[in-house]
C-alpha positions in Angstrom: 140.5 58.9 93.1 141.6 61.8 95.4 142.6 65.0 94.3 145.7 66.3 95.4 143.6 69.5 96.5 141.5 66.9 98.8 145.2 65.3 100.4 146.4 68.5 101.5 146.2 69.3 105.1 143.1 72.0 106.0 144.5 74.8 106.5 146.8 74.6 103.5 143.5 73.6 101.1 141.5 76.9 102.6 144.5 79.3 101.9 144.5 77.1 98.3 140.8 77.9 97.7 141.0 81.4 99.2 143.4 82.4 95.9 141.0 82.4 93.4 138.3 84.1 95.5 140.5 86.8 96.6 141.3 86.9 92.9 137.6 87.7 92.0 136.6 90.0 94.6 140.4 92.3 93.3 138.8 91.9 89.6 135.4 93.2 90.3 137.2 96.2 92.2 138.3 97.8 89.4 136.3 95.9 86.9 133.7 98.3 85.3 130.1 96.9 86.8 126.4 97.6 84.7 125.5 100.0 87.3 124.2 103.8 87.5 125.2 106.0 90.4 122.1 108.1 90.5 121.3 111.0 92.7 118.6 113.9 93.4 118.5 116.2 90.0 116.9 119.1 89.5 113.5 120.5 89.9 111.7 122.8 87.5 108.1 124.8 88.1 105.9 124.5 85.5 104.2 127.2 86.4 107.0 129.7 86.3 109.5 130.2 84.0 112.7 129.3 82.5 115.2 131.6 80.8 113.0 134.3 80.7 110.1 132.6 79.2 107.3 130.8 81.0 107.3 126.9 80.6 103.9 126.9 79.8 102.3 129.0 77.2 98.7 128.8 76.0 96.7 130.8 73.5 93.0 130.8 72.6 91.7 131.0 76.0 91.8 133.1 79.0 94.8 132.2 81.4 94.7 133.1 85.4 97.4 134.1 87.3 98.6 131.4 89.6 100.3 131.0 93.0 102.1 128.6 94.5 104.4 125.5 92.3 104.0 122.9 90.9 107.6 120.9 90.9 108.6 118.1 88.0 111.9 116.6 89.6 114.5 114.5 87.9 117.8 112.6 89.1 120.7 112.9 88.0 123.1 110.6 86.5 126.6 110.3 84.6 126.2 109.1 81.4 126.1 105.4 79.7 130.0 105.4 79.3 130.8 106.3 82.5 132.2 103.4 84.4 131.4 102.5 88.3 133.7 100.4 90.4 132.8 97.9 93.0 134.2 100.7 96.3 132.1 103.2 94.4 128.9 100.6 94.5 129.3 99.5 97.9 130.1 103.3 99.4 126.4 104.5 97.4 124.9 101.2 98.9 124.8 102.6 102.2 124.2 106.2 101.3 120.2 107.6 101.1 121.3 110.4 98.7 122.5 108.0 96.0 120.7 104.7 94.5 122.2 102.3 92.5 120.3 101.3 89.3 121.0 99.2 86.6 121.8 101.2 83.4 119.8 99.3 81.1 116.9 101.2 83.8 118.0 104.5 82.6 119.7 103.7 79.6 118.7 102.5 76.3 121.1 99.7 75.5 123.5 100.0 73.1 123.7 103.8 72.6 126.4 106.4 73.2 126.0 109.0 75.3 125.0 111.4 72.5 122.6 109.1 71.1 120.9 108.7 74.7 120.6 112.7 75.3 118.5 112.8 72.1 116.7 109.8 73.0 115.5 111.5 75.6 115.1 115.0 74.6 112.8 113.2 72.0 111.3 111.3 75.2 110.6 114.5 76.7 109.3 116.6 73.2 106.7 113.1 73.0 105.9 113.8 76.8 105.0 117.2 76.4 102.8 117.1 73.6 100.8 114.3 75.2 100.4 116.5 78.3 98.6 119.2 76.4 96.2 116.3 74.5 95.8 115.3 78.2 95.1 118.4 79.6 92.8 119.6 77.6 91.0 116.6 77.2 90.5 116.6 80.9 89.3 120.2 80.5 86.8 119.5 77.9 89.1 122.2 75.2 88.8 121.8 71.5 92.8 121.6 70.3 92.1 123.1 67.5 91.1 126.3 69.2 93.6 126.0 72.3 97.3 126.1 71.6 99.8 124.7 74.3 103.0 125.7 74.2 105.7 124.0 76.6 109.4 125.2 77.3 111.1 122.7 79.1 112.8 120.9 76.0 116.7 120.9 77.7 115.3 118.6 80.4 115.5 114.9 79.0 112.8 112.1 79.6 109.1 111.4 79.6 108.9 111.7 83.4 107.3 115.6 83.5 104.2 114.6 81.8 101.5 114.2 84.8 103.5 117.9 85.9 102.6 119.2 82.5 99.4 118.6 82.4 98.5 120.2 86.0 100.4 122.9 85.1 97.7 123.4 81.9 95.2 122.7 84.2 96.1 125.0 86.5 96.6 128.1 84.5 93.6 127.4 82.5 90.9 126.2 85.1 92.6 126.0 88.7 90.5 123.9 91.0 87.8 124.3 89.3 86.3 127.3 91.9 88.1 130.4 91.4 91.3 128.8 93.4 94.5 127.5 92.7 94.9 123.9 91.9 98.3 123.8 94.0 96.5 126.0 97.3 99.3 128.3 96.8 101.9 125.6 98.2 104.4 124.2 96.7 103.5 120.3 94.7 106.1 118.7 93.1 105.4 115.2 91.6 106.6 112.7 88.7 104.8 110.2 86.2 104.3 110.1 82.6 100.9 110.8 81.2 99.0 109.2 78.3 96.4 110.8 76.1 93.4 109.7 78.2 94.7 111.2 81.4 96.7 108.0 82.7 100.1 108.2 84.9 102.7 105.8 84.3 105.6 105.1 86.6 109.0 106.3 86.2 111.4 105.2 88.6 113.9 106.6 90.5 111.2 108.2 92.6 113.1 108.0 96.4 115.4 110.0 94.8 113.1 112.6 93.3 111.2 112.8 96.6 114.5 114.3 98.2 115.1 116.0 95.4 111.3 117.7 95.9 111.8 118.3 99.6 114.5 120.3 98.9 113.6 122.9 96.9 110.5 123.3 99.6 107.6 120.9 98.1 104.9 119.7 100.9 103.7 117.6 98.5 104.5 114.9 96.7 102.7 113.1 93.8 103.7 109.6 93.3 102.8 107.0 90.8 100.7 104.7 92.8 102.4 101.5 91.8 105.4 103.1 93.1 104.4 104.2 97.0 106.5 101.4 98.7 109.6 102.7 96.7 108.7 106.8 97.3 108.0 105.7 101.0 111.8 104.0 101.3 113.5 106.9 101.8 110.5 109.6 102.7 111.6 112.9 103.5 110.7 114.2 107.2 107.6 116.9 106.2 106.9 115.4 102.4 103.3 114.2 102.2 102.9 111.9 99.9 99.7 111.4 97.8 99.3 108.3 95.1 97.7 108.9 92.1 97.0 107.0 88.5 95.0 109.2 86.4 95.2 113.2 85.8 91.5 113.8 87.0 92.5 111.7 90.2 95.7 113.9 91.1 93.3 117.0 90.2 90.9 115.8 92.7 93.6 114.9 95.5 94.7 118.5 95.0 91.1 119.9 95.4 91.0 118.0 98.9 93.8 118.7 100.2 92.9 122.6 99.6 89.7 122.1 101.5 91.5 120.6 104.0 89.6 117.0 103.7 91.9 113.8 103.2 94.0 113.0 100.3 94.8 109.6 99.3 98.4 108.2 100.7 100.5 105.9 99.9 
């Protein structure tokens, strides 16, 4: 049997069947969607110093003076209550400085805002400390002798850790001959770190590269299982150099200062 939807001339069943589509596409427009807005955050060098005391801090062996940066980068986003509407989606769509994410990528389901900034602060506490075992691991240092000291707790998220441990690295060995591990340029770079020296990805890294270009970095160090996403949205002058393990970004760093090839993505 016929329905009366099927008896109806064309044009009269399209504008019928165009109602509850119209319908939809007005809901999800103000309807609040699962999605993060996220944009270029800030950068911090680890070898510098913030609020008048230096990130990085050690104590039981001789530490060199170092030029040049090394960069960790973040993005920035509202937080888990903040709701995003379908013009708001579509306008970031299109836009290189913003990426939409899914929250549950940045977000740890289920918590409030408050509950996710200490998630991460804790994230980035876990991060640091790792770093140091990392570091000094890599550097052949007894902990028990070498105290790290890292100042960079405000700054949420594991994400810093492979920036960490250069910048350990760094002030306590440089490249290994008398010279800066960064060549006096500015680095800046992302990926967690575990205790034998490995990098973990991190996401958000096309926005982290902008965010890296911008406050002057050269250099970029990448995850290596994220070079196709870093490559996206490359910034014009960013070189970008994949790594997976601490002693391999180390010894991309010690090419690049004697001008020999680094690996890229």
């Amino acid at each position: 049997m016929l329905s009366r939807l099927s008896r109806l001339p064309r044009p009269a069943a399209l504008a019928v069947c165009a109602v509850p589509v119209l319908a939809l596409f007005a809901a999800a427009a103000f309807a609040p969607l699962p999605f993060v807005l996220a944009q270029p955050g800030l950068t911090a060098d680890v070898l510098g110093a913030r609020d008048g005391k230096n990130v990085i801090t050690v104590t039981g062996a001789p530490v060199r003076e170092t030029r040049g940066q090394l960069l960790m980068t973040t993005i920035q986003a509202p937080g888990p209550s903040e709701k995003v509407d379908l013009g708001e989606l579509v306008d970031s769509w299109f836009r290189t400085d913003r990426a939409v994410m899914p929250k549950e990528a940045i977000y740890p389901s289920g918590k409030t805002t408050e509950e996710t900034e200490e998630h991460n602060l804790e994230e980035m506490a876990k991060s640091q400390s790792t770093a140091a075992e990392a570091a000094l691991g890599y550097l052949h240092k007894n902990p028990a002798d070498v105290k790290v000291d890292l100042n960079l707790a405000d700054v949420g998220g594991p994400s810093a850790g492979l920036l960490f441990s250069l910048g350990i690295v760094d002030k306590l060995d440089g490249d290994g001959s008398g010279g800066d591990l960064t060549g006096g340029r500015t680095v800046a770079g992302t990926g967690t770190i575990d205790p034998d020296g490995t990098v973990g990805a991190v996401g958000g890294v096309a926005l982290k590269t902008q965010a890296a270009r911008r406050d002057g970095a050269s250099v970029f160090l990448v995850p290596k299982a994220e070079c196709s996403d870093a490559a996206s949205e490359l910034p014009e002058g960013l070189q970008l150099v994949p790594v997976t393990t601490l002693s391999g970004a180390v010894d991309a760093l010690r090419a690049l200062n004697r001008g020999q090839p680094a690996p890229s993505c």
